[in-house]
FILUMVEX-563433 format. One record per residue (C-alpha): residue in three letters; z, y, x; residue number from 1. Coordinates in steps of 0.05 Angstrom, whole numbers. Each point is the difference from the previous one (the first is absolute). Example, Ala and Ser with C-alpha at 12.3 -4.5 7.8 and 13.67 -1.06 7.14 Angstrom:
BEGIN
  residu       w       v       u  num
     ALA     156     -90     246    1
     SER     -13      69      27    2
// end
This chain:
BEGIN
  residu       w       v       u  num
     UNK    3548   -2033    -949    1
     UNK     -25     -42      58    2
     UNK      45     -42      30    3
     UNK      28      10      66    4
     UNK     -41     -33      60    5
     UNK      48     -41      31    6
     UNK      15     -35     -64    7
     UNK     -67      -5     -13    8
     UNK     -31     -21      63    9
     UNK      47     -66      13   10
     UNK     -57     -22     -48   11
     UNK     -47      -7      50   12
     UNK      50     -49      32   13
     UNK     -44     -74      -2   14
     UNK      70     -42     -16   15
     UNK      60      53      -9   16
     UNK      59     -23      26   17
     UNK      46     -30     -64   18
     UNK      56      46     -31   19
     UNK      65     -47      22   20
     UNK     -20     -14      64   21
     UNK     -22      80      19   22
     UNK      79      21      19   23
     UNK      14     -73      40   24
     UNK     -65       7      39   25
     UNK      13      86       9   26
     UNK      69     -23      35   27
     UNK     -36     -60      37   28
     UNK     -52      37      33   29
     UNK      52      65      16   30
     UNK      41     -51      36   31
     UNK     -49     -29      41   32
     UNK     -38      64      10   33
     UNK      79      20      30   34
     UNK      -6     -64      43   35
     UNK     -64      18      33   36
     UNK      17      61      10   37
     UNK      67     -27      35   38
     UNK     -34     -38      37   39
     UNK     -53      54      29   40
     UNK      62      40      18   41
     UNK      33     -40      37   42
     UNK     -53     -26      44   43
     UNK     -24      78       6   44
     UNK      77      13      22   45
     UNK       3     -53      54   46
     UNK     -61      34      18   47
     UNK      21      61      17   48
     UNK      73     -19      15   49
     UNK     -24     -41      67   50
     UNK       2      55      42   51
     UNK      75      26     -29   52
     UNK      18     -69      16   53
     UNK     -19      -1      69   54
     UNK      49      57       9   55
     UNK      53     -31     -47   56
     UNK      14     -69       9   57
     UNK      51       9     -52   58
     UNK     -41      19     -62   59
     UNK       2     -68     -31   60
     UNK      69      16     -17   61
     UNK     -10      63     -27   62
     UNK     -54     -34     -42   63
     UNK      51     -34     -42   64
     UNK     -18      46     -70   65
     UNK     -56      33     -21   66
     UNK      38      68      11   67
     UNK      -6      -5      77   68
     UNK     -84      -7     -18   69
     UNK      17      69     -28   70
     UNK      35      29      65   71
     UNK     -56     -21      45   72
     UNK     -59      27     -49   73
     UNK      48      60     -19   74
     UNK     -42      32     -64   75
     UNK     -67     -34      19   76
     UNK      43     -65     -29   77
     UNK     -13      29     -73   78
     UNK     -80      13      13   79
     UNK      -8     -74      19   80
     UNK      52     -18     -57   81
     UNK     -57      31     -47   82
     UNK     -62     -14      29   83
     UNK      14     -79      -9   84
     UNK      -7      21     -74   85
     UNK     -74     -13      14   86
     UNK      12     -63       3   87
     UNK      22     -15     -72   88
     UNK     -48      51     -24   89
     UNK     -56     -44      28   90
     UNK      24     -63     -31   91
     UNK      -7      38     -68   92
     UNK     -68      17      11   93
     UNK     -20     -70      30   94
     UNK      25     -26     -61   95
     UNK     -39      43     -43   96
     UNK     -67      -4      36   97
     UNK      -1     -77       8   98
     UNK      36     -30     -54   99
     UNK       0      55     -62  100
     UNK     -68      18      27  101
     UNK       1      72     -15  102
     UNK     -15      65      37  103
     UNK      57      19      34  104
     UNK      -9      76     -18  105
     UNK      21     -22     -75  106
     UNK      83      -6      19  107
     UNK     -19      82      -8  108
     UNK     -29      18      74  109
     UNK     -54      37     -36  110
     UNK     -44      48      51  111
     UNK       2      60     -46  112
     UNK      46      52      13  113
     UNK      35     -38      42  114
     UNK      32      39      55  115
     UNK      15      58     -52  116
     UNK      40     -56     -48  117
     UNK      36     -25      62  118
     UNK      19      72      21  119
     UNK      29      10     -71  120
     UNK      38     -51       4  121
     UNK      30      11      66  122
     UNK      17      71     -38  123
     UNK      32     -23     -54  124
     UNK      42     -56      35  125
     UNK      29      57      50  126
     UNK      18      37     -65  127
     UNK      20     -45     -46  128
     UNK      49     -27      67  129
     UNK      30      73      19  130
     UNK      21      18     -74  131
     UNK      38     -59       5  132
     UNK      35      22      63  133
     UNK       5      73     -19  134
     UNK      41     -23     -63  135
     UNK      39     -50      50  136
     UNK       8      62      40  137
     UNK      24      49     -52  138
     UNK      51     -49     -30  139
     UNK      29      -4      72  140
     UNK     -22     -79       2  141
     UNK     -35       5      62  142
     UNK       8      38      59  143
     UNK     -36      30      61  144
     UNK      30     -30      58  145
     UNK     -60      20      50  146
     UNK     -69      25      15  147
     UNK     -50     -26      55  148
     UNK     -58      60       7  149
     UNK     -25     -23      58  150
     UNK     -77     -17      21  151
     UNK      13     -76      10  152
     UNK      43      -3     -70  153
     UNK     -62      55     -35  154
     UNK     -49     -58      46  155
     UNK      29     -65     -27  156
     UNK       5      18     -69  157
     UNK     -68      22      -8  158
     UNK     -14     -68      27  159
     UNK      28     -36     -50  160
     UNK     -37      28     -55  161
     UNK     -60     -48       1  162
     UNK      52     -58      10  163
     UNK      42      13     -53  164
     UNK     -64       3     -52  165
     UNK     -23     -72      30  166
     UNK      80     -30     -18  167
     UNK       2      37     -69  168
     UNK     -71     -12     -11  169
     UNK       3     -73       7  170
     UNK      69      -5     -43  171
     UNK     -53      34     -52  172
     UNK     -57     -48      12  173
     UNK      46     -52     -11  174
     UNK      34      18     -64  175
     UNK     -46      44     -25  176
     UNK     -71      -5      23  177
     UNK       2     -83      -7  178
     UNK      59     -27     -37  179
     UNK      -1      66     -62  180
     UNK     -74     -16     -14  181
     UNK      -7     -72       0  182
     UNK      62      -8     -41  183
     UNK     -28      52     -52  184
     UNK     -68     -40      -3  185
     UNK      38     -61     -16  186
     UNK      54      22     -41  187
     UNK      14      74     -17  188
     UNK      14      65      33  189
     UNK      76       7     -25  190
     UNK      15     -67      29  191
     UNK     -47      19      64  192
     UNK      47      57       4  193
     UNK      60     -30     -14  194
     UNK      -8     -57      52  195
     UNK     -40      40      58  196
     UNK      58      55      -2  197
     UNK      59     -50       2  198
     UNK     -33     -48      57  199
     UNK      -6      66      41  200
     UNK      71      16     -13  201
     UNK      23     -69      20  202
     UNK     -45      -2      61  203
     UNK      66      50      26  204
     UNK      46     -57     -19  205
     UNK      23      -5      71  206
     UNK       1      58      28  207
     UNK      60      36      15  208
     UNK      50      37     -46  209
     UNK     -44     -29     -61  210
     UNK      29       6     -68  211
     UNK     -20       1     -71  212
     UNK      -6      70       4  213
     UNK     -52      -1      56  214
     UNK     -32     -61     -40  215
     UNK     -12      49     -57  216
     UNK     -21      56      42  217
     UNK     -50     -41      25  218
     UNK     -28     -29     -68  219
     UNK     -12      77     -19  220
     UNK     -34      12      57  221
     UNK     -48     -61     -12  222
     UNK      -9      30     -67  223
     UNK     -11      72      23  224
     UNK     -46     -36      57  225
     UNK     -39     -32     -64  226
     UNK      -8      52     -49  227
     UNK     -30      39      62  228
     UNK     -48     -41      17  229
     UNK     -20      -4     -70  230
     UNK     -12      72       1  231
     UNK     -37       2      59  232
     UNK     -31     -56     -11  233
     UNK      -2     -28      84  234
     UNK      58     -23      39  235
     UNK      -9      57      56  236
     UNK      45      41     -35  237
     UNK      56     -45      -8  238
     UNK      -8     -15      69  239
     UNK       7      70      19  240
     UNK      66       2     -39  241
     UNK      37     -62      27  242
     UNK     -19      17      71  243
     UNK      19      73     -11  244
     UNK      68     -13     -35  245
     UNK      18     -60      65  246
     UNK     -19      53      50  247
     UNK      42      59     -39  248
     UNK      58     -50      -3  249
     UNK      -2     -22      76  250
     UNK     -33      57      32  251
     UNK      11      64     -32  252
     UNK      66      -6     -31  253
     UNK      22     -51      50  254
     UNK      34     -46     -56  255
     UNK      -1     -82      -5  256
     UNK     -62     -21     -28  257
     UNK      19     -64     -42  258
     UNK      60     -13      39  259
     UNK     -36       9      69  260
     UNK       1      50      55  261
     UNK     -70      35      21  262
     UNK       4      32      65  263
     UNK      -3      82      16  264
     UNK      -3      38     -56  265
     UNK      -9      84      -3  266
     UNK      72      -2     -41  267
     UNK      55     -35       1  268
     UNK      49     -15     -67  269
     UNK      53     -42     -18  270
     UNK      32     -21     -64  271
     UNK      66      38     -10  272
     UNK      59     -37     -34  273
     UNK     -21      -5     -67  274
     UNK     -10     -68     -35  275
     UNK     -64     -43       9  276
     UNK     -33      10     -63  277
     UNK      -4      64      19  278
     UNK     -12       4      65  279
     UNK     -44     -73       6  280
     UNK      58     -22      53  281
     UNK     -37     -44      56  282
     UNK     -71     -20     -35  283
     UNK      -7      80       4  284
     UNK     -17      61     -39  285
     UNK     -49     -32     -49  286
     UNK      58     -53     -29  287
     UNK      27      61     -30  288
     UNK      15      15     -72  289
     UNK     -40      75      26  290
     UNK     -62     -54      14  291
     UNK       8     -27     -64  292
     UNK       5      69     -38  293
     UNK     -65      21      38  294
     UNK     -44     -56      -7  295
     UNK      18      -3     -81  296
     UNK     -27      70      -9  297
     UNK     -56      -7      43  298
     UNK     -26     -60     -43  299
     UNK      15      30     -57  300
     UNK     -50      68      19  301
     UNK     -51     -63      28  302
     UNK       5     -33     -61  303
     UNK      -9      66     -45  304
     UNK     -65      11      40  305
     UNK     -22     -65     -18  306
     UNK      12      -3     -66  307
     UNK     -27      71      -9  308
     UNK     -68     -28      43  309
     UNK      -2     -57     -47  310
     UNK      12     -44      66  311
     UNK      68     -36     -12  312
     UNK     -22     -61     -22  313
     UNK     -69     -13     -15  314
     UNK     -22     -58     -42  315
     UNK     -29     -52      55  316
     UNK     -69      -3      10  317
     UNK     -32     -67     -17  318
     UNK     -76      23      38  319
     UNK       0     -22      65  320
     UNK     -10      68      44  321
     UNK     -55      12      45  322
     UNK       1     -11      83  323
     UNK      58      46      14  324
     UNK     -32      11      66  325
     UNK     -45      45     -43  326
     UNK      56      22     -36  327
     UNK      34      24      62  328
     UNK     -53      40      34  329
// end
């Protein structure tokens, strides 16, 4: 069985970026990529704040917390919020091109199929998502506490679609696309996994209402996320997942998404007054021992597949692989 292209590919890399430092340097250029993207916000909102403050001599007061950002920007605060994900994305790929010195389409943005791997994705996120609410739902954990059916909310939501795949797309080119393959190459895939899946889970660390519950949660869905992409072999389809189950969260179900409020959503629930494991408690739906149930038996159907493919852990590849430029057409 051929290996999977991804793991692979990082072959072509001229000087691979060493095993130890590959977390330290994901986190590094995440944080900065944040910074920049901080930075281009800010200067964007004094921008177009001027003319507000012409009208409101008083706004620098109200500009003590980031939440009065949100009041000015209303929902359009959560569209900027994941647009600067562009930012870090771009470090990612700087780094690649200049100092691994490898075609960029090898962290899995292969041409073929591409659009039809992201849509399945999206599909399966926005399932795998509502059975965990419909089982939140029928055990009375959540309820519905309103709807919004109106053309702005139907408007807005479709809007963030494309947004939404750019945040949980990069989260995936970070952990995934760069840090699963380059670990693999230079040690081996369980450790790969092992590390890749837990960084992504701390990454949440500070977010609100996190717990060791959410922690695992978030582990499984790194290794869901993984033995995807192995089965696909390209990261459009775990892109199409991650951006699909954040927009289902925030947008659809109207639920925290990692501890953090979205904006309009089409529904509107709220945890009822059962405990946190079950319910998530403020980090949201997806901290919840339902999450965890979910994710287990996905994996284990993923990994069935894969083991019944012959894909679940290929012996590595010694040959180094042709252009994947090639490849990729």
């Amino acid at each position: 069985m051929q290996e999977n292209r991804m793991f692979s590919d990082v072959k072509l890399a001229k000087r691979l970026t060493p095993a130890w430092l590959s977390p330290f340097l994901a986190v590094f250029l995440l944080v900065v990529g944040q910074i920049i993207g901080a930075i281009v916000m800010t200067i964007s909102a004094a921008l177009i704040i001027a003319p507000y403050y012409m009208t409101h001599p008083d706004l620098p007061d109200r500009l003590s917390d980031s939440l009065n950002l949100r009041e000015i920007f209303g929902d359009y605060y959560l569209l900027v919020t994941l647009l600067s994900f562009v930012f870090i994305a771009g470090l990612f790929f700087l780094w690649v091109k200049l100092f691994e010195k490898r075609p960029i389409v090898t962290l899995g943005f292969y041409k073929d199929n591409w659009k039809k791997e992201l849509l399945k994705g999206f599909g399966l996120g926005i399932l795998l998502f509502s059975v965990v609410m419909l089982i939140l739902i029928l055990t009375g954990s959540y309820q519905l506490v309103g709807t919004t059916f109106t053309p702005y909310a139907f408007g807005f939501v479709l809007l963030t679609i494309p947004f939404w795949i750019i945040q949980g797309g990069t989260e995936e080119l970070i952990t995934r696309g760069w840090l699963l393959p380059v670990m693999a190459e230079k040690s081996n895939k369980i450790i790969a996994i092992v590390v890749s899946s837990s960084l992504f889970g701390l990454l949440h660390m500070f977010n609100s209402g996190f717990t060791m519950q959410s922690l695992i949660d978030l582990i499984l869905f790194g290794i869901l996320e993984t033995f995807y992409i192995i089965k696909t072999d390209n990261l459009w389809g775990a892109a199409g997942i991650h951006g699909a189950w954040n927009f289902a969260q925030g947008n659809i179900f109207g639920v925290l998404v990692s501890g953090s409020t979205t904006g309009s959503s089409l529904l509107q629930f709220a945890p009822g007054s059962g405990p946190d494991w079950l319910t998530g408690g403020s980090f949201g739906a997806e901290g919840s021992i339902v999450c965890t149930l979910v994710m287990l038996v996905t994996i284990l159907i993923l990994a069935y597949q894969l083991k019944k493919s012959g894909k679940l852990f290929v012996k590595k590849s010694t040959e180094k692989p042709a252009e994947a430029a090639n490849a990729s057409s």
